[in-house]
KENU-639100 format. One line per field, with one value per residue: x, y, z of N, C-alpha, C in turn; residue in one letter; residue number from 1. Coordinates in nm, 3 decimals. Last residue first. Example, Ala and Ser with C-alpha at 12.3 -4.5 7.8 and 13.67 -1.06 7.14 Angstrom:
# KENU-639100
n.X <- c(1.285|1.319)
n.Y <- c(-0.225|-0.569)
n.Z <- c(0.708|0.780)
ca.X <- c(1.367|1.230)
ca.Y <- c(-0.106|-0.450)
ca.Z <- c(0.714|0.780)
c.X <- c(1.290|1.320)
c.Y <- c(0.003|-0.330)
c.Z <- c(0.787|0.780)
r <- c(S|A)
k <- c(2|1)
END
This chain:
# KENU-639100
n.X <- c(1.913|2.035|1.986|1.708|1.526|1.290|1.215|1.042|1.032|0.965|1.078|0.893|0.545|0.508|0.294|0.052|0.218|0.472|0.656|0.644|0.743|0.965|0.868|0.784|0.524|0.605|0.664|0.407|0.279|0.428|0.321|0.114|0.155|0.264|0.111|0.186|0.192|0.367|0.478|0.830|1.142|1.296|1.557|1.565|1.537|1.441|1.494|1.347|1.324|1.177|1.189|1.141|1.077|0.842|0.791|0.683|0.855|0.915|1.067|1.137|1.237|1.278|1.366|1.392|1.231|1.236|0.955)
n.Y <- c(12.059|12.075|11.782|11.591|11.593|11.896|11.935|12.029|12.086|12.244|12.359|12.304|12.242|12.070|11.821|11.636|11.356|11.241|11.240|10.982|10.803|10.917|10.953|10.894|11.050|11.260|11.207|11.176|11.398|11.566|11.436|11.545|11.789|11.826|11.547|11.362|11.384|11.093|10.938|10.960|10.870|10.989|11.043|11.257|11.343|11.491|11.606|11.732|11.832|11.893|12.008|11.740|11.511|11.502|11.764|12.011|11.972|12.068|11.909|11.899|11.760|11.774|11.540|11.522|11.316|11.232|11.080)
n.Z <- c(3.142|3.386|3.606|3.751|3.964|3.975|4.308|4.614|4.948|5.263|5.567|5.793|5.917|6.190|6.285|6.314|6.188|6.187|6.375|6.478|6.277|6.056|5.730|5.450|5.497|5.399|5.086|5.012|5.055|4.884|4.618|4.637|4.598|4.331|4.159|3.843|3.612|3.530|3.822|3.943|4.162|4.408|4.604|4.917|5.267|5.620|5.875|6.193|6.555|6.871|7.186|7.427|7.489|7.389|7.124|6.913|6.554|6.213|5.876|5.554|5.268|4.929|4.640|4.311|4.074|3.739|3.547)
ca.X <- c(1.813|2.127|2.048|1.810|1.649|1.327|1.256|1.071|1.129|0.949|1.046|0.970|0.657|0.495|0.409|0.075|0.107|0.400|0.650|0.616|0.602|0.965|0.914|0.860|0.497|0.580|0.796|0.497|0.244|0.464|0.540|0.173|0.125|0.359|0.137|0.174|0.053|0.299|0.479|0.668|1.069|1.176|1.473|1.540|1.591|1.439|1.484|1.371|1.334|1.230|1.175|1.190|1.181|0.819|0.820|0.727|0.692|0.979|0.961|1.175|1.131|1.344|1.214|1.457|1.261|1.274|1.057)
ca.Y <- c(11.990|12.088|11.910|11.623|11.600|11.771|11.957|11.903|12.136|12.110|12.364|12.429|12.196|12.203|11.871|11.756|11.434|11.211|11.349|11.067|10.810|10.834|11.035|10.838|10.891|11.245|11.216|11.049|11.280|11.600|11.428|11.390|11.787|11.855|11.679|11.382|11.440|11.247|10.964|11.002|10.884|10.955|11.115|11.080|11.381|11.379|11.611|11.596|11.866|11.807|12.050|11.883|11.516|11.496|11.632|11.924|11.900|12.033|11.921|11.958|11.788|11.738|11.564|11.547|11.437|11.177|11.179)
ca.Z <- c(3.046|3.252|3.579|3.651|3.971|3.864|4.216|4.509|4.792|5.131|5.417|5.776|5.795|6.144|6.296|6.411|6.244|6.089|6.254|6.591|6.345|6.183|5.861|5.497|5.513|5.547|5.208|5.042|5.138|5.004|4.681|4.630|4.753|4.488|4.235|3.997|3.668|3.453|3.681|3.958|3.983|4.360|4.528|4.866|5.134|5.512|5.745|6.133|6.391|6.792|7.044|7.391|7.538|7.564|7.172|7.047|6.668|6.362|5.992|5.704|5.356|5.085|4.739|4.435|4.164|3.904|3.573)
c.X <- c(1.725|2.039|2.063|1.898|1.772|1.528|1.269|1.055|1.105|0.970|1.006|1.026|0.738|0.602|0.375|0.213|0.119|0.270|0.548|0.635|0.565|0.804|0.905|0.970|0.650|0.553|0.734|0.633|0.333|0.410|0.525|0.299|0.154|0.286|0.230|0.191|0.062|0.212|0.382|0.638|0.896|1.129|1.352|1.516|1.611|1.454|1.468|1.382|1.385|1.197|1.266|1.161|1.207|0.932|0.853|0.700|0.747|0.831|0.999|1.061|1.207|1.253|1.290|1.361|1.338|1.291|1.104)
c.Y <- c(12.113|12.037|11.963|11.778|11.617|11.751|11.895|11.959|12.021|12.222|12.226|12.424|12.325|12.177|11.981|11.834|11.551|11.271|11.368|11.199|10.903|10.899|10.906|10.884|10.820|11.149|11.257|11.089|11.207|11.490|11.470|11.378|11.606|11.798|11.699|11.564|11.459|11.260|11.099|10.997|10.926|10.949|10.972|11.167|11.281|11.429|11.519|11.630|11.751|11.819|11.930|11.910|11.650|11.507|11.629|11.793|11.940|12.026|11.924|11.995|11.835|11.784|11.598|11.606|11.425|11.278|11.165)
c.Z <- c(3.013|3.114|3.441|3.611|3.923|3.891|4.080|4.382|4.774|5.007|5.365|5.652|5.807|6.057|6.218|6.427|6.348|6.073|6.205|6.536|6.414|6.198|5.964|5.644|5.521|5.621|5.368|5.127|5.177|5.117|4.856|4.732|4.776|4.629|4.319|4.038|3.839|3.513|3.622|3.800|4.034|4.222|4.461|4.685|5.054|5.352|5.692|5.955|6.333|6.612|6.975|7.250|7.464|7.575|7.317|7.065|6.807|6.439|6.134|5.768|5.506|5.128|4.876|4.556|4.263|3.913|3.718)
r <- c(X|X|X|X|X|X|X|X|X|X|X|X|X|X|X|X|X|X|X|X|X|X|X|X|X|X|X|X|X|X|X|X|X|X|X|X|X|X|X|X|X|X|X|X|X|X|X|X|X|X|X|X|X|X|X|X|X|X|X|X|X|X|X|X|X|X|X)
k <- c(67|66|65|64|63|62|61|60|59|58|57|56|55|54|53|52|51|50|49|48|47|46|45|44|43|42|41|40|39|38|37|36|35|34|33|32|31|30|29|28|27|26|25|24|23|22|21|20|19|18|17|16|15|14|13|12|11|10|9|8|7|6|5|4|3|2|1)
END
């Protein structure tokens, strides 16, 4: 099944408050979890997200509409 996966994360950073979205979608197969989905979209953050950040939302949805 394919999801719609967004993520929002903000960190200090040496150059000031710094926020970052990311939005993709993703097939998964039967069983995956949200917190799955939530690895893989922090794994796809620039490096300096990727730890010690503070999530301001995650949403993952079934991307399909109307089903």
């Amino acid at each position: 099944m394919k999801y719609l996966v967004i993520l929002t994360m903000q960190k200090p950073l040496s150059e000031g408050l710094g926020v970052v979205t990311f939005s993709d979608t993703v097939t998964v197969r039967p069983g995956t979890s949200r917190f799955e989905l939530l690895n893989w979209a922090i794994g796809k953050l620039d490096n300096r997200f990727r730890t010690n950040g503070n999530i301001l939302c995650f949403y993952a949805e079934p991307d399909e509409l109307g089903r």
